[in-house]
Backbone bond lengths (Angstrom), bond angles and torsions (degrees), N, CA, C in turn:
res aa  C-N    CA-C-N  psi(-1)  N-CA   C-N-CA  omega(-1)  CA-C   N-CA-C  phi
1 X - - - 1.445 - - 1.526 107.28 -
2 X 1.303 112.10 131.48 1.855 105.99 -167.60 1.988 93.18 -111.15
3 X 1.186 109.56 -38.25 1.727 108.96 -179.97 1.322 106.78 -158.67
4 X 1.400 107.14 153.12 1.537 128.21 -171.46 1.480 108.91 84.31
5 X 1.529 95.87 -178.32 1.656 96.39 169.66 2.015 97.41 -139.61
6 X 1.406 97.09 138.00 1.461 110.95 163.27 1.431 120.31 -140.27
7 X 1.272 101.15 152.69 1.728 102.66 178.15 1.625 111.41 -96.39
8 X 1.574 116.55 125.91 1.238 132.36 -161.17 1.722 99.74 -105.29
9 X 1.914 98.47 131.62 1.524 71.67 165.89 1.690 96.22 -128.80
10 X 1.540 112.15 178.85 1.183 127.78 178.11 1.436 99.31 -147.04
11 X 1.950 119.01 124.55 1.400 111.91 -173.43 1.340 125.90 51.01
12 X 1.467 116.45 -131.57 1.642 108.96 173.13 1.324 108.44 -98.81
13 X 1.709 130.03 15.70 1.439 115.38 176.33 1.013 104.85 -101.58
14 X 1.428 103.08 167.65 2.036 123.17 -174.87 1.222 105.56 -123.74
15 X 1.237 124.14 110.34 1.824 117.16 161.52 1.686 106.86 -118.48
16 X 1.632 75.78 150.68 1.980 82.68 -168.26 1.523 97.10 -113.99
17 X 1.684 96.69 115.10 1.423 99.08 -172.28 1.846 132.67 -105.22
18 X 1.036 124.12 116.74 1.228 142.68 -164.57 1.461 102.68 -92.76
19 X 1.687 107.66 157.36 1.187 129.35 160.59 1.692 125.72 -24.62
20 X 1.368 122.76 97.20 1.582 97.61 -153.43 1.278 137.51 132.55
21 X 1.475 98.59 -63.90 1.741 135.08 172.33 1.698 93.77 -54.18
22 X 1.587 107.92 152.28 1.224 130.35 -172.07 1.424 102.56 -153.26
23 X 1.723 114.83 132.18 1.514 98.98 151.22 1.494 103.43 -143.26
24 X 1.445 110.32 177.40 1.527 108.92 177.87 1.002 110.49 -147.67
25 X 1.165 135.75 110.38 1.547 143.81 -161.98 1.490 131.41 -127.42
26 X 1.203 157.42 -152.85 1.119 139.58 161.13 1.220 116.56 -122.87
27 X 1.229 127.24 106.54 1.648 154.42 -147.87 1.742 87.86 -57.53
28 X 1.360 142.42 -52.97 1.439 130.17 -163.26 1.367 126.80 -20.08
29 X 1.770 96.79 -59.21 1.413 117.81 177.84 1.370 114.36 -59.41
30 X 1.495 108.14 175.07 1.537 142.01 159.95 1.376 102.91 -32.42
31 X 1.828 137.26 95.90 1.315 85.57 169.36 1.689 79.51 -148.14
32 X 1.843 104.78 -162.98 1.650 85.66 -176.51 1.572 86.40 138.80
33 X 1.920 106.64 164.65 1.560 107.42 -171.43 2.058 88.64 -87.49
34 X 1.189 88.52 155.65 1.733 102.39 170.83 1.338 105.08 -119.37
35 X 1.163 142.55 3.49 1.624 122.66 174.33 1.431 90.21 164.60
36 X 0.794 107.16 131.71 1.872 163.06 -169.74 1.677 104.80 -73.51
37 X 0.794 156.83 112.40 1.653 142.24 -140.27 1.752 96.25 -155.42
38 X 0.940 121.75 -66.68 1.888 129.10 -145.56 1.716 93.75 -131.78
39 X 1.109 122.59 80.76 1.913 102.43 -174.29 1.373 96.66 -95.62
40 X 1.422 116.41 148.33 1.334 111.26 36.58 1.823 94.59 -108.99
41 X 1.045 96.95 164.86 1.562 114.73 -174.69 1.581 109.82 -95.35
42 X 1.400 122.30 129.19 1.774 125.97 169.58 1.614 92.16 -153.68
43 X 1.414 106.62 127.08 1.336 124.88 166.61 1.693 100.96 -137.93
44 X 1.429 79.36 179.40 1.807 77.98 -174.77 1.822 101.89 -139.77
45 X 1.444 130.11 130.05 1.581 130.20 -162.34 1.216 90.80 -118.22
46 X 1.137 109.04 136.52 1.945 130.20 -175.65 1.794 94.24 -119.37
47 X 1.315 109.86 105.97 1.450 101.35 166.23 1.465 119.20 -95.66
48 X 1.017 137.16 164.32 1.977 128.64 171.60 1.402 97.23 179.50
């Protein structure tokens, strides 16, 4: 997460992600921002 804050979900979890925050998960599932929190929003997605 490079600026803002949003809440991320994956499946049934919620992480609320800040300046900083990192996750790495496995793209198959449900996943995606759920709510919009601190805008403006810039993250950065590494696929491989």
């Amino acid at each position: 997460m490079l600026e803002g804050v949003m809440v991320y979900g994956h499946g049934g979890a919620r992480y609320t992600m800040r300046p900083g925050d990192a996750l790495q998960l496995d793209g198959e599932g449900d996943h995606g921002h759920r709510q919009l929190v601190e805008l403006p929003i810039r993250f950065l997605s590494v696929t491989a």
